[in-house]
ROSE-4610 file (N, C-alpha, C; in Angstrom, 1 decimal, always signed):
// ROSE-4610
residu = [X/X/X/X/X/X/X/X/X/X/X/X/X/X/X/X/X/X/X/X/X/X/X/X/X/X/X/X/X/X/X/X/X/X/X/X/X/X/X/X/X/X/X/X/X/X/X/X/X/X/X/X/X/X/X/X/X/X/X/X/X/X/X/X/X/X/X/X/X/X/X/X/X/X/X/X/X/X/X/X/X/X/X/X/X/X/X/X/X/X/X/X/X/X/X/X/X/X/X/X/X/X/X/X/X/X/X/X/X/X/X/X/X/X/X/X/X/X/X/X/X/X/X/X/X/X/X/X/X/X/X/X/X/X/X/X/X/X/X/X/X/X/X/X/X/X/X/X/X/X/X/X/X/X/X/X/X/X/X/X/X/X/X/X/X/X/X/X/X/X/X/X/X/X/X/X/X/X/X/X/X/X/X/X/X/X/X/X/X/X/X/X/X/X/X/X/X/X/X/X/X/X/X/X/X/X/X/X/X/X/X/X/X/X/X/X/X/X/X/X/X/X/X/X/X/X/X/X/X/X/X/X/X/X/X/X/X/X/X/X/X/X/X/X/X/X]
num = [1/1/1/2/2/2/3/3/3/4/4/4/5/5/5/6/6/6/7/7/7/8/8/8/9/9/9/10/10/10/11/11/11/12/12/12/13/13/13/14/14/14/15/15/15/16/16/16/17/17/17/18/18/18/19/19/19/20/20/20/21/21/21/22/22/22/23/23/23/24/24/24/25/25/25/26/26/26/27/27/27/28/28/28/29/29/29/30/30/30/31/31/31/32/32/32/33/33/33/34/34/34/35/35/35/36/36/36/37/37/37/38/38/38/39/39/39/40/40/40/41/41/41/42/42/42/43/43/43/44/44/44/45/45/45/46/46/46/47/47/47/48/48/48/49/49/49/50/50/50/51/51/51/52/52/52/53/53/53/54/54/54/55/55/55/56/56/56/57/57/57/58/58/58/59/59/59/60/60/60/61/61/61/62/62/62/63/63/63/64/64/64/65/65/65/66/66/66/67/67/67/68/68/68/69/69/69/70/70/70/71/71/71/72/72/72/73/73/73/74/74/74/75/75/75/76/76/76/77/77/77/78/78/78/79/79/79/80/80/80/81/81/81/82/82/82]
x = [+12.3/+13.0/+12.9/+12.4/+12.4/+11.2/+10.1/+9.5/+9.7/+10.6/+11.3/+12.0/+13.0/+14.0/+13.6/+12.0/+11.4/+10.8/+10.2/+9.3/+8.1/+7.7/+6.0/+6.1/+6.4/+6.6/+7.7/+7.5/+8.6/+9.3/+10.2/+11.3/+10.5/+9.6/+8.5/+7.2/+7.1/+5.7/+6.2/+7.1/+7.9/+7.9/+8.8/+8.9/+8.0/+6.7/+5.7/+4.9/+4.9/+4.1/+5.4/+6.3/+7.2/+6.5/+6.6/+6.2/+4.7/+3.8/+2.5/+2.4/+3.5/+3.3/+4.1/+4.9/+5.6/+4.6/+4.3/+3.0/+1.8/+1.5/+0.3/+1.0/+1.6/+2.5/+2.9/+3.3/+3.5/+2.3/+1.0/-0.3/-0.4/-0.8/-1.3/-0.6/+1.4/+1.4/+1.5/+1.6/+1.3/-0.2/-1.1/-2.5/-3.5/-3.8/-4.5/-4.5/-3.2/-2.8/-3.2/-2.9/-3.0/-4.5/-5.1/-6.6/-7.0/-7.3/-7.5/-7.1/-5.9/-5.7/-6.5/-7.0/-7.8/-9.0/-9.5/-11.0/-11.0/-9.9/-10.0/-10.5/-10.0/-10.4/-9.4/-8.1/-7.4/-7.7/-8.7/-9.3/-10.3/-11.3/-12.8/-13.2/-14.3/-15.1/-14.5/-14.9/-15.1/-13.0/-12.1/-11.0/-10.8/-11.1/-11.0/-11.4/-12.7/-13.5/-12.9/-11.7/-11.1/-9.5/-9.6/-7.9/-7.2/-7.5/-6.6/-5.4/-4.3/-3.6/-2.4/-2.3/-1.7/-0.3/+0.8/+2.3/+3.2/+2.3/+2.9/+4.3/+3.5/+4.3/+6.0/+5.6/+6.5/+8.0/+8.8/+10.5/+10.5/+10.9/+11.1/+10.3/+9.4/+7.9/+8.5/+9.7/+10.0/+11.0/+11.4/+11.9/+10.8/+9.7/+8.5/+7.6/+7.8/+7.1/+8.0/+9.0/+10.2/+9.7/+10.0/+9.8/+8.5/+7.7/+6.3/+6.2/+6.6/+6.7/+7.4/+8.5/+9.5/+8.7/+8.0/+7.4/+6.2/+5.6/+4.5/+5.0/+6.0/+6.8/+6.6/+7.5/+8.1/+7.0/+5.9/+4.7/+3.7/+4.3/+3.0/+4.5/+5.7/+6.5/+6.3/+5.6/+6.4/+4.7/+3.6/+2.0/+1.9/+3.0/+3.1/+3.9/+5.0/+5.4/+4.7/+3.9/+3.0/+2.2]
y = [+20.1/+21.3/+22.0/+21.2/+21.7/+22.8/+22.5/+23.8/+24.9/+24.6/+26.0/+27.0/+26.1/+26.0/+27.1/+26.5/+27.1/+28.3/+28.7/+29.6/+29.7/+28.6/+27.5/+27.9/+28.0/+27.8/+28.5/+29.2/+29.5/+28.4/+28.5/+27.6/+27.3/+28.4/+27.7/+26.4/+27.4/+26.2/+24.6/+24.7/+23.2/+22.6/+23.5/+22.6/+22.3/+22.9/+22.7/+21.4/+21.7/+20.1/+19.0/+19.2/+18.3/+17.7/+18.6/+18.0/+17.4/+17.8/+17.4/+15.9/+16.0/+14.7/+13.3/+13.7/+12.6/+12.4/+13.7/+12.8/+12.1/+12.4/+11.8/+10.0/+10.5/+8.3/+8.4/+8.8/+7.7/+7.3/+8.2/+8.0/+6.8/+6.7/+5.5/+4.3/+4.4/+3.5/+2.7/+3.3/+3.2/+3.0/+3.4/+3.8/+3.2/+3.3/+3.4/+2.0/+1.3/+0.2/-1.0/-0.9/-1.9/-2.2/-1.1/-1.2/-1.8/-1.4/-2.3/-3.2/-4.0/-5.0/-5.9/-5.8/-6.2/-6.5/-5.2/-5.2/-6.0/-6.6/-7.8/-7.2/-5.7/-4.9/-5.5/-6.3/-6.7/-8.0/-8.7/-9.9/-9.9/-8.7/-8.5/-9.3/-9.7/-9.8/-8.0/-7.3/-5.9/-5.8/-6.0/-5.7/-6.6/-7.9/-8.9/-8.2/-7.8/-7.1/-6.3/-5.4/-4.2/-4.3/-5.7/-6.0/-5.1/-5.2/-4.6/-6.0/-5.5/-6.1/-5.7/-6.6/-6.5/-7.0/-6.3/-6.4/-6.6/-6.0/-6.0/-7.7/-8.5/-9.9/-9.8/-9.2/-9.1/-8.5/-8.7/-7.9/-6.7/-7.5/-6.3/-6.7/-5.5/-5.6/-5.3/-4.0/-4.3/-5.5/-6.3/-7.2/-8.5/-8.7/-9.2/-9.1/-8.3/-7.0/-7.4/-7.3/-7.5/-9.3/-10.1/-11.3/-12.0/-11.3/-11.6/-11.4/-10.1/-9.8/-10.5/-11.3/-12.1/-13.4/-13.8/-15.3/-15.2/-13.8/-13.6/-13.6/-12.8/-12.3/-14.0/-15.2/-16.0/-17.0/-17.0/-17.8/-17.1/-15.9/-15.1/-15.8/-15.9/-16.4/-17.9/-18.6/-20.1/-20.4/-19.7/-19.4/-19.5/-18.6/-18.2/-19.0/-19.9/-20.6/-22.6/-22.4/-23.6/-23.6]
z = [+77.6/+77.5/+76.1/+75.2/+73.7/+73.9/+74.5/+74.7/+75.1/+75.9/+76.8/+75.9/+75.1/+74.1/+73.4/+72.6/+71.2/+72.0/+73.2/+73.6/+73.9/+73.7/+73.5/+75.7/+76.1/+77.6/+78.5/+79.3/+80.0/+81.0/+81.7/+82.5/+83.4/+84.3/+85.3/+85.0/+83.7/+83.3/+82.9/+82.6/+82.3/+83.5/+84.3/+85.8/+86.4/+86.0/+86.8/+85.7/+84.9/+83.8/+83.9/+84.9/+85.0/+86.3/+87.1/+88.7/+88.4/+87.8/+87.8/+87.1/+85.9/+85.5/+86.5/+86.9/+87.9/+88.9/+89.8/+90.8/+90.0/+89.1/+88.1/+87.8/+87.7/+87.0/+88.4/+89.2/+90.4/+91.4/+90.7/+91.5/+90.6/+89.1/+88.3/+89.2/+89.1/+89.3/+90.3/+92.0/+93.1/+93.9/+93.2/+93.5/+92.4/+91.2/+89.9/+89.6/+89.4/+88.8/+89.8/+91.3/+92.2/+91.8/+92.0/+92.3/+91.1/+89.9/+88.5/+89.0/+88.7/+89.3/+90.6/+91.5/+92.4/+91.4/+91.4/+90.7/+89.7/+88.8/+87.9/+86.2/+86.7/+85.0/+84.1/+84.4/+83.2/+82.9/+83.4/+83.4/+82.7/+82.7/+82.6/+80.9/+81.1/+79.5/+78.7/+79.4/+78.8/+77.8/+78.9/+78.7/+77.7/+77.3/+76.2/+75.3/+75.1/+74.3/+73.4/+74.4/+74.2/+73.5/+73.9/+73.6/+74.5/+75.5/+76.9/+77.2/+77.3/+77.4/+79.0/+79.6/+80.7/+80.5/+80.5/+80.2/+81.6/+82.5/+83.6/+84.0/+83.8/+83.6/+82.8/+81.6/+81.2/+81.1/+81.5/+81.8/+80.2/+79.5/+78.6/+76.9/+77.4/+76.1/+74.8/+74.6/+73.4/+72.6/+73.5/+72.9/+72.9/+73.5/+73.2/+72.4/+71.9/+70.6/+69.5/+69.3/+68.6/+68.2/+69.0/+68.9/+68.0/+68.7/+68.5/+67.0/+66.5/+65.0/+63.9/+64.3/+64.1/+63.5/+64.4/+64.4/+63.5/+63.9/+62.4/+61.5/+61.1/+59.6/+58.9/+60.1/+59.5/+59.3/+60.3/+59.4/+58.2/+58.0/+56.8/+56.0/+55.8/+54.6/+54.6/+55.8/+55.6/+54.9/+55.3/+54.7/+53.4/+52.6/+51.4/+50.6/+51.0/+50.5/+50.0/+50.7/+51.0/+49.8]
Protein backbone atom coordinates (compact mmCIF):
# COMPACT_ATOMS: atom_id res chain seq x y z
CA UNK A 1 0.00 0.00 0.00
CA UNK A 2 3.01 2.39 0.49
CA UNK A 3 3.04 2.58 -3.20
CA UNK A 4 -0.30 3.60 -3.56
CA UNK A 5 0.26 5.83 -0.53
CA UNK A 6 3.42 7.73 -2.34
CA UNK A 7 1.73 7.66 -5.96
CA UNK A 8 4.36 5.19 -7.57
CA UNK A 9 0.85 3.21 -8.50
CA UNK A 10 -2.68 3.67 -8.51
CA UNK A 11 -5.23 1.53 -6.12
CA UNK A 12 -5.96 -0.80 -9.29
CA UNK A 13 -2.33 -1.49 -10.17
CA UNK A 14 -1.62 -2.61 -6.53
CA UNK A 15 -4.56 -4.85 -6.50
CA UNK A 16 -3.60 -6.23 -9.49
CA UNK A 17 0.45 -6.91 -8.50
CA UNK A 18 -1.36 -8.19 -5.40
CA UNK A 19 -3.47 -10.84 -7.28
CA UNK A 20 -0.62 -11.75 -9.59
CA UNK A 21 1.74 -12.30 -6.97
CA UNK A 22 -0.49 -14.75 -4.77
CA UNK A 23 -1.34 -16.92 -7.79
CA UNK A 24 2.49 -16.77 -8.70
CA UNK A 25 3.49 -18.27 -4.84
CA UNK A 26 0.60 -20.46 -4.77
CA UNK A 27 1.70 -21.92 -8.30
CA UNK A 28 5.56 -22.20 -6.83
CA UNK A 29 4.27 -23.64 -3.96
CA UNK A 30 1.45 -26.11 -5.02
CA UNK A 31 3.01 -26.87 -8.48
CA UNK A 32 6.98 -25.63 -8.84
CA UNK A 33 8.11 -27.01 -5.49
CA UNK A 34 6.48 -30.68 -5.67
CA UNK A 35 7.96 -31.10 -8.96
CA UNK A 36 11.80 -30.01 -7.97
CA UNK A 37 11.28 -32.05 -5.38
CA UNK A 38 10.49 -35.32 -7.46
CA UNK A 39 13.14 -34.39 -9.94
CA UNK A 40 15.71 -34.52 -6.93
CA UNK A 41 16.97 -30.69 -7.95
CA UNK A 42 17.40 -30.27 -4.05
CA UNK A 43 19.57 -33.32 -4.02
CA UNK A 44 21.42 -32.69 -7.33
CA UNK A 45 25.50 -32.52 -7.48
CA UNK A 46 24.50 -29.09 -9.25
CA UNK A 47 22.40 -27.83 -6.04
CA UNK A 48 25.51 -28.86 -3.67
CA UNK A 49 27.52 -27.01 -6.04
CA UNK A 50 25.18 -24.10 -5.53
CA UNK A 51 24.60 -24.26 -1.87
CA UNK A 52 20.96 -24.77 -2.47
CA UNK A 53 19.58 -25.44 0.50
CA UNK A 54 16.20 -27.15 1.29
CA UNK A 55 14.43 -25.78 4.58
CA UNK A 56 11.36 -27.28 3.84
CA UNK A 57 12.16 -29.83 6.95
CA UNK A 58 12.47 -27.27 8.98
CA UNK A 59 9.46 -25.67 11.45
CA UNK A 60 10.90 -22.43 12.11
CA UNK A 61 14.23 -21.27 9.98
CA UNK A 62 14.67 -18.13 11.84
CA UNK A 63 15.11 -19.62 14.98
CA UNK A 64 17.47 -22.21 13.14
CA UNK A 65 19.38 -19.37 11.67
CA UNK A 66 19.37 -17.74 15.03
CA UNK A 67 20.93 -20.97 16.55
CA UNK A 68 23.16 -21.88 13.99
CA UNK A 69 24.83 -18.38 14.50
CA UNK A 70 24.95 -18.88 18.18
CA UNK A 71 27.04 -22.08 18.02
CA UNK A 72 29.54 -20.37 15.44
CA UNK A 73 29.81 -17.12 17.51
CA UNK A 74 30.66 -19.56 20.46
CA UNK A 75 33.24 -21.78 18.62
CA UNK A 76 35.10 -18.66 16.69
CA UNK A 77 35.38 -17.40 20.90
CA UNK A 78 36.11 -20.91 22.31
CA UNK A 79 38.81 -20.99 18.72
CA UNK A 80 40.30 -17.86 19.97
CA UNK A 81 40.74 -18.60 23.37
CA UNK A 82 42.73 -21.81 22.79
Amino acid sequence: MARWYLVYHTLAQVLVGLAIGAVAGAAWFYVVDPLLDRLGVFTSRLARALHVRDYRPIPNVVQFEYENAVRAAAARADAKSK
